[in-house]
C-alpha positions as CSV (number, residue, x, y, z in Angstrom):
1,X,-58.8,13.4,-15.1
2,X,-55.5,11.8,-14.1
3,X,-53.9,14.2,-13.2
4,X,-56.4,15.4,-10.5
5,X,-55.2,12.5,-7.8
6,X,-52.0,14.0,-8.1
7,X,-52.6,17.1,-8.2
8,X,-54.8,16.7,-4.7
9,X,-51.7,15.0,-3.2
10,X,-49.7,17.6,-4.2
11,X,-51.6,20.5,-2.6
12,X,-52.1,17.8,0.8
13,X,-48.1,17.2,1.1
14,X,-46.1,20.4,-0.6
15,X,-45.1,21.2,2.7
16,X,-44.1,17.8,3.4
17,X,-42.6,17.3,0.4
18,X,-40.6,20.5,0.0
19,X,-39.3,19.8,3.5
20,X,-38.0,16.1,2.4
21,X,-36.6,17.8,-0.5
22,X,-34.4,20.3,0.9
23,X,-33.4,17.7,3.6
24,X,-32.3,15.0,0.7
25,X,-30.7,17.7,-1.7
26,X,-28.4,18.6,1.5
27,X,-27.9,15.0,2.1
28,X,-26.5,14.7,-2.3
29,X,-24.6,17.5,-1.4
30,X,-22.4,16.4,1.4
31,X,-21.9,13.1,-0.1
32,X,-21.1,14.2,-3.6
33,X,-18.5,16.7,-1.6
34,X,-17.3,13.9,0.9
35,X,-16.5,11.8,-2.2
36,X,-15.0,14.7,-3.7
37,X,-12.7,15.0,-0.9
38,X,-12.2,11.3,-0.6
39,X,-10.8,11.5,-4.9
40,X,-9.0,14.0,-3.9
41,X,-7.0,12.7,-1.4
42,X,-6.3,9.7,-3.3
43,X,-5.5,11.8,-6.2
44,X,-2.9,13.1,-4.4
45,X,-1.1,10.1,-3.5
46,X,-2.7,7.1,-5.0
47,X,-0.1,4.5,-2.9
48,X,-0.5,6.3,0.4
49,X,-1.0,4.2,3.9
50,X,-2.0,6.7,6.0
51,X,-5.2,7.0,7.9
52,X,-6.1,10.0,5.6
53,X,-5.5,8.0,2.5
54,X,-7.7,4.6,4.0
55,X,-10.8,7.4,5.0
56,X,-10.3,8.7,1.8
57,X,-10.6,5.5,-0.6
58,X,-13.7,4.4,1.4
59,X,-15.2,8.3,0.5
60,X,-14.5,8.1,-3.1
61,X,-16.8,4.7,-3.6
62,X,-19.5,6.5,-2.5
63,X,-21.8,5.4,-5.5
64,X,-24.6,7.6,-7.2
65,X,-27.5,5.1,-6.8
66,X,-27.1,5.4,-3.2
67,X,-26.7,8.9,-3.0
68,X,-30.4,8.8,-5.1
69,X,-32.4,6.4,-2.9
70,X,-31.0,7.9,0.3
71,X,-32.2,10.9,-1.2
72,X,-35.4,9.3,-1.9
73,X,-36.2,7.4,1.2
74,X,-35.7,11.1,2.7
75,X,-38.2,12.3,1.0
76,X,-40.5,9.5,1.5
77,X,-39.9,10.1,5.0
78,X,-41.3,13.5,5.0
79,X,-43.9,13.4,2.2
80,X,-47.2,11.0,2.8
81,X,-46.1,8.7,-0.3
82,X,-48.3,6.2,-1.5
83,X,-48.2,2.8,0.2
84,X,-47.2,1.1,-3.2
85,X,-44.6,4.1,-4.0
86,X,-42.9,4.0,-0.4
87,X,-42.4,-0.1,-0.6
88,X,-40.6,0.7,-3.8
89,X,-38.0,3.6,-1.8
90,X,-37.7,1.5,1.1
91,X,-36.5,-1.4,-1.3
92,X,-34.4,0.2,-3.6
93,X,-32.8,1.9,-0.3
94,X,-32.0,-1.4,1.5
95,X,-30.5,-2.6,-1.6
96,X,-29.0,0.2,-2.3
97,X,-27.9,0.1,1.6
98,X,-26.4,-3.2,1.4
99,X,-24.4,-2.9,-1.6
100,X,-22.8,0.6,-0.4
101,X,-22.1,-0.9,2.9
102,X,-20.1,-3.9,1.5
103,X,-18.6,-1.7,-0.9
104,X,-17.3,0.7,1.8
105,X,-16.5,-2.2,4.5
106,X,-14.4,-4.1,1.7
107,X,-12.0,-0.8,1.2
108,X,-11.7,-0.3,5.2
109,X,-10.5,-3.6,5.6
110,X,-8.4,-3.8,2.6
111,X,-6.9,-0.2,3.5
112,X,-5.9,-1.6,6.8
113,X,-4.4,-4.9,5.5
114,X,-2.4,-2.7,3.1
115,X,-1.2,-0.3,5.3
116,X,0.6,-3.3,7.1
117,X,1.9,-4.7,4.3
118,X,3.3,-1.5,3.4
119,X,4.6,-1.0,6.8
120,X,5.9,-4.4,6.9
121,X,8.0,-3.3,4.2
122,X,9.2,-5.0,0.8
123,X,5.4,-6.2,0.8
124,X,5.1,-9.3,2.9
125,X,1.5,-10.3,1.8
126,X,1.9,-8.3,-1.1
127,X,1.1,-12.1,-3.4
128,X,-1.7,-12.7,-1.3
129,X,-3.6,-9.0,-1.5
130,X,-5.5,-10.3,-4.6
131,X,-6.8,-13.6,-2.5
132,X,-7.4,-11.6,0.5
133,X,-9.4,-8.8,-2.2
134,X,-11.4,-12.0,-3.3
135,X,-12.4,-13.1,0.2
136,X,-13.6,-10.3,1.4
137,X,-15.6,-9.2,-1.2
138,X,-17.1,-12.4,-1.2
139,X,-17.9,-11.8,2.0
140,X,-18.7,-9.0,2.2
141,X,-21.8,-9.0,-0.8
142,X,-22.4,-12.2,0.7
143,X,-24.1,-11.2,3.8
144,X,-25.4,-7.9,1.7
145,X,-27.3,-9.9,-0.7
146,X,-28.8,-12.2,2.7
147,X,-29.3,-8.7,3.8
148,X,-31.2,-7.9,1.0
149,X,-33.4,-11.1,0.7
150,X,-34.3,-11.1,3.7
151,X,-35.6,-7.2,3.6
152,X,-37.7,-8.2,0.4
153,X,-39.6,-11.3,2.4
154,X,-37.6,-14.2,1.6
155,X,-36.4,-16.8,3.6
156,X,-33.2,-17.0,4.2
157,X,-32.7,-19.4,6.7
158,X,-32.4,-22.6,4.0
159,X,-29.6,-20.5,2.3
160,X,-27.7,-19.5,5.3
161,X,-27.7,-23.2,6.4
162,X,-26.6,-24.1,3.0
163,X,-23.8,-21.4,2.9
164,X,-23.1,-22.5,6.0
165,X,-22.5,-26.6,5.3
166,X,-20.4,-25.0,1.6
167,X,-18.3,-23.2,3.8
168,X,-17.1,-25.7,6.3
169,X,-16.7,-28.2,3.4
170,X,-14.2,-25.3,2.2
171,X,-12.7,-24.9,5.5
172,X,-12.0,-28.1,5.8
173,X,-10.4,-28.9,2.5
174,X,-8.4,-25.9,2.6
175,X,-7.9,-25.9,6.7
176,X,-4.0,-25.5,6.6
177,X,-4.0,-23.0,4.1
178,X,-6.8,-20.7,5.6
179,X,-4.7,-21.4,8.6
180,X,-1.4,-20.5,7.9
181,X,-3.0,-17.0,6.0
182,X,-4.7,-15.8,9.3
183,X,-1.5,-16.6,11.3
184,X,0.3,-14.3,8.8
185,X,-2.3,-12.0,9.1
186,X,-1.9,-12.5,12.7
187,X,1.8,-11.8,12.6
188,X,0.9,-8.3,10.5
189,X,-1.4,-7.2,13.0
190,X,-0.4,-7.9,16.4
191,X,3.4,-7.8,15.3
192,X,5.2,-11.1,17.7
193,X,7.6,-10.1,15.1
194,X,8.6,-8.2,12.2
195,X,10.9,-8.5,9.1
196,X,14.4,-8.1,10.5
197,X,14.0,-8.9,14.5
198,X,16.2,-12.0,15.8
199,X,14.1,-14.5,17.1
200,X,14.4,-17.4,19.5
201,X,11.7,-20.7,19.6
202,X,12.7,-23.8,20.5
203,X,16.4,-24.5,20.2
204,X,16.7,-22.4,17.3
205,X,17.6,-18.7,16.8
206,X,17.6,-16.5,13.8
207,X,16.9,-13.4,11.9
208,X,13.1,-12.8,9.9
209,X,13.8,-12.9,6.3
210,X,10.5,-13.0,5.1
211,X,6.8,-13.4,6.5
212,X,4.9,-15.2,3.1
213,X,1.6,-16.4,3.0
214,X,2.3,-20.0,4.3
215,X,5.3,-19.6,6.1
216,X,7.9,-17.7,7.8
217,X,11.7,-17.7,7.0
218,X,14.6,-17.1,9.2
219,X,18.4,-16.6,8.7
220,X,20.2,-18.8,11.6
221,X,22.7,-17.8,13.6
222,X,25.3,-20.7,11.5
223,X,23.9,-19.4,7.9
224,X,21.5,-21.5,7.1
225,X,17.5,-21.0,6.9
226,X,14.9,-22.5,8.6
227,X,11.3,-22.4,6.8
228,X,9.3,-22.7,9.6
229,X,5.4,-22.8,9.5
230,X,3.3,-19.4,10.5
231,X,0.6,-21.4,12.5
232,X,3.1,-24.1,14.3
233,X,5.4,-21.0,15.1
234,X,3.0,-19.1,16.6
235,X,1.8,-21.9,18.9
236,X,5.3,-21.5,20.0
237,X,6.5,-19.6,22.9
238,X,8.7,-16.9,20.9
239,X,11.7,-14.8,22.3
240,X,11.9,-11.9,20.2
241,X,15.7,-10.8,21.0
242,X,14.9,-7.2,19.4
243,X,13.3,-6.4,21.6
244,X,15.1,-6.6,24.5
245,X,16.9,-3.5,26.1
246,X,19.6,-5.3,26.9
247,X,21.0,-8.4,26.6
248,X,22.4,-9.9,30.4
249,X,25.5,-11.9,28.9
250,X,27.0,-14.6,32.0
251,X,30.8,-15.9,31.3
252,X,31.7,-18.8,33.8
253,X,35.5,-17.5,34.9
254,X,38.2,-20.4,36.2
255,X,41.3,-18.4,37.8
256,X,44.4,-19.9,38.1
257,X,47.6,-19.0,39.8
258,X,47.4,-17.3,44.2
259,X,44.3,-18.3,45.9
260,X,44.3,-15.3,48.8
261,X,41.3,-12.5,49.3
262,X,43.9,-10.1,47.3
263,X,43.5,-12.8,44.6
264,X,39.9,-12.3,45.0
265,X,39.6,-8.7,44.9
266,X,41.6,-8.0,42.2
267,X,39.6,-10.5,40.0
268,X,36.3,-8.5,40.9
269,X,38.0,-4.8,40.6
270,X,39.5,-6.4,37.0
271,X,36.5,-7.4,35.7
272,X,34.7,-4.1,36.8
273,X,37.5,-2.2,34.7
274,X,37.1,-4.2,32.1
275,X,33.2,-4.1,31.4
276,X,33.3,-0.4,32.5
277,X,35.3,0.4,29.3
278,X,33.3,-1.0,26.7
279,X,30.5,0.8,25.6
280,X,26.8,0.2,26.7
281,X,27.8,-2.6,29.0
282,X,27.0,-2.4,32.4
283,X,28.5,-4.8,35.2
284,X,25.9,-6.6,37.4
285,X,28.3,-8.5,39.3
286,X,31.8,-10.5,39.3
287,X,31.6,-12.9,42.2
288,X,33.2,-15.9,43.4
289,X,31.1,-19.3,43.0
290,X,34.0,-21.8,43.8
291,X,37.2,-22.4,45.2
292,X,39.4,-25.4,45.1
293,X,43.4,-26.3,45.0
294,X,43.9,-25.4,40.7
295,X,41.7,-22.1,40.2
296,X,39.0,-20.0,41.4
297,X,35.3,-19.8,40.0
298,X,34.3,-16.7,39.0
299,X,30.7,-15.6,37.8
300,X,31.1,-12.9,35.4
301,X,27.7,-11.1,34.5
302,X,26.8,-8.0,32.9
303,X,24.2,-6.2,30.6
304,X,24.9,-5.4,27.2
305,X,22.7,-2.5,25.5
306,X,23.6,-3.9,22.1
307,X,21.5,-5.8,19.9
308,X,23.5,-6.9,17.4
309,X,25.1,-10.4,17.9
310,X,28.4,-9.4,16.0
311,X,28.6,-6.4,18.6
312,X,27.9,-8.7,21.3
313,X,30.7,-11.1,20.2
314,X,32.8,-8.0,20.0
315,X,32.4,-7.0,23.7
316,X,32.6,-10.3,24.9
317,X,36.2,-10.5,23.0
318,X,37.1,-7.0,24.7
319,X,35.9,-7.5,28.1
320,X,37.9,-11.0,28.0
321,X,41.0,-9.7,26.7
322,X,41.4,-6.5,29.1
323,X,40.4,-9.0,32.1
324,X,43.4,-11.1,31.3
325,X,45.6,-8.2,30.8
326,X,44.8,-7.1,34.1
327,X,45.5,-10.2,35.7
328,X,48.5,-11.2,34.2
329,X,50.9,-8.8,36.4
330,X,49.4,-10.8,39.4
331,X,50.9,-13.7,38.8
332,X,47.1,-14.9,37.4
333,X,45.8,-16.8,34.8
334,X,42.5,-17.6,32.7
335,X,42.2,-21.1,33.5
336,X,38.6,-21.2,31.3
337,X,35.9,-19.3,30.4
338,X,32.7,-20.3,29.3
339,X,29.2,-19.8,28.7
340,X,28.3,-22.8,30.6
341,X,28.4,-23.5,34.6
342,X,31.9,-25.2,35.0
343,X,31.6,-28.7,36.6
344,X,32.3,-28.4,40.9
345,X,35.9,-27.6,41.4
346,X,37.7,-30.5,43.7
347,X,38.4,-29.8,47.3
């Protein structure tokens, strides 16, 4: 006599139910063969950064519960389930739901954290992955199990307020650190700078050694390193010299010896010679900014395409050396040469 219920809901919702059947045995089908592709792809290069490989980690934790209660609530969809029955899929799904969700959102976001770190190179935040894997997946199945209580009627508000008041007494106990990891974060993701570029903040200059999880370390120009922190050098206003395409190099010229226009010219038609035959330097202009009784004041200024500051030096020493060799047949002399403005010449 049992069985009769059943059997009368069976004959009122086959078609119902064969329909939700089909529809969730599809549904098993492409997930089981999305995670299949998903292992697959990681099988094949288990370290990979690529887009292919981030899509593919977040396929292959594709859990078999879910697959089941998706299933499930897809058939409950279609079939006329008992009222008890269907609170008991739509349950299981949201929970279900939740936990797949934070599962798949905590390897999206750790894929694209890796995938700078790995493109960083020598693996910058490579110490901090396992902190950053614990915060997110705190996270994360935080706001899944919220998620969950709230779908099965509790109230959620006294927990979120007391989750809330935890977390700022954390943030503020831990304010520098938390501070100094998003920076670096920060520095990964919007890339100011990377490991290698030559860098300019305040008065000091120098090559990125090393982004860590607190700081960031430079090589100055004199040798020595400067540990500087990754939120106060981020407030700064940064010049990042690798950047440039070319670096506009100014030498402050003092000519001694005949001052006549033929002095002049020659000074301006040697200088041109001289940047003209080093490589990737271009002349923006050689022109007179002073005169007086001892020597002429040039203003030497061109671009140099190199980036590297021993390269730079180099040119510097060329283009110095030819303009004095040009000179010296006209009875003319390098009275100084600078990278600073010369005081006014007397009159």
């Amino acid at each position: 006599m049992t069985l009769a219920p059943v059997m009368t809901w069976l004959a009122d919702n086959r078609d119902g139910l064969m329909f939700g059947i089909a529809i969730g045995s599809v549904l098993v089908v492409v997930m089981l063969l999305l995670r299949t592709i998903g292992r697959s792809l990681v099988a094949r290069d288990p370290h990979g950064i690529s887009w292919q490989m981030v899509i593919g980690r977040v396929l292959a934790k594709t859990t078999v519960l879910f697959m089941v209660f998706a299933a499930a609530d897809t058939v409950a969809t279609y079939a006329d389930l008992p009222p008890r029955i269907a609170h008991l899929v739509d349950v299981g799904f949201i929970i279900a739901f939740a936990l797949q969700g934070a599962i798949w959102g905590r390897e999206l976001i750790l894929g694209l954290i890796g995938r700078r770190v790995a493109e960083d190179g020598a693996g910058t935040l490579g110490n901090a992955m396992a902190i950053i894997r614990v915060l997110v997946s705190v996270a994360l199945f935080a706001i899944a199990g919220i998620l969950i209580l709230d779908n099965l009627g509790v109230n959620v508000t006294a927990l979120v307020a007391g989750l809330g008041i935890g977390g700022i007494a954390i943030g503020l106990a831990a304010q520098g650190i938390f501070s100094d990891l998003f920076a670096a974060l920060s520095i990964l993701f919007d890339k100011p700078f990377k490991k290698g570029d030559t860098i300019r903040y305040d008065q000091s200059t120098g090559t990125v050694e090393r982004i860590g999880l607190k700081t960031t370390r430079l090589r100055s120009l004199t040798g020595e390193q400067l540990i500087m922190s990754n939120t106060k050098l981020l407030e700064r206003e940064i010049h990042n010299l690798a950047e440039a395409k070319a670096r506009r190099i100014t030498i402050y010229l003092a000519i001694g010896g005949e001052s006549s226009a033929r002095s002049i010219d020659a000074v301006a038609d040697a200088a041109t010679t001289a940047v003209a035959g080093r490589k990737g330097c271009k002349l923006v202009r050689c022109a007179l900014s002073g005169a007086g009784a001892a020597a002429l004041a040039f203003d030497l200024v061109y671009d140099d395409s190199a980036l590297d500051n021993d390269r730079i030096a180099g040119n510097r020493s060329a283009i110095l050396r030819a303009l004095i060799v040009a000179i010296e047949p006209l009875d003319l002399k390098l009275a100084r040469a600078s990278d600073q403005p010369p005081a006014p010449l007397p009159f």
